[in-house]
N, C-alpha and C positions, 0 to 999 in steps of 0.2 A: 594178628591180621593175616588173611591167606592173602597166598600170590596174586591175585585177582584181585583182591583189593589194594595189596599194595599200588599193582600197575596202573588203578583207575586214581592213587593219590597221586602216583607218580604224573600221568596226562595233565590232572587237573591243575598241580605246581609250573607244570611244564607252560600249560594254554595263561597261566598269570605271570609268567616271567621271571620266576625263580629257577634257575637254572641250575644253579649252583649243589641248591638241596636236593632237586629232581634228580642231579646225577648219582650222587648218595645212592639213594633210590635206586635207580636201574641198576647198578652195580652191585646193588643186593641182589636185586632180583636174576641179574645173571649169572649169580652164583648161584643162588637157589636153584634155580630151573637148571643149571651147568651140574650141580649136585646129582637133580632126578633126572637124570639125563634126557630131557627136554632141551635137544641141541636147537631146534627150530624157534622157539622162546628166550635161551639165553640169546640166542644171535638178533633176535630182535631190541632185548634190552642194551645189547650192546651195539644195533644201532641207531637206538634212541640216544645214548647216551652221544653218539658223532652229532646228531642232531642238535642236541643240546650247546653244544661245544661251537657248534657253527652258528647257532640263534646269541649265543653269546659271543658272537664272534671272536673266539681262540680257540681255533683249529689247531694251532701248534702244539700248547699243551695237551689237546687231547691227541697229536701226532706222538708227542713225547712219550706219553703214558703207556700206548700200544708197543713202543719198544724195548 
């Protein structure tokens, strides 16, 4: 699956409330894109992934994770 479609599995898990697997998700994809050095895309994915964290309300783990 290309990057593109990952990120449109990624939305669609995101828009039904799994968060959990979404995040999975953007954390690949910000490496991927962190890889081809597509700085402006990983930074997106990784701030879908804060996104995520806050619709599931636990900001702290995802505080945690970043340090």
């Amino acid at each position: 699956m290309d990057l593109l479609e990952l990120n449109k599995k990624a939305d669609a898990l995101r828009n039904s409330g799994r968060e959990k697997e979404t995040i999975k998700i953007y954390k690949e994809l910000a490496n991927e894109y962190g890889n081809a050095g597509d700085v402006a895309n990983s930074g997106g994915a990784l701030q879908m992934i804060g996104v995520c964290y806050k619709i599931a309300k636990d900001e702290k783990k995802f505080c945690g994770e970043l340090i």
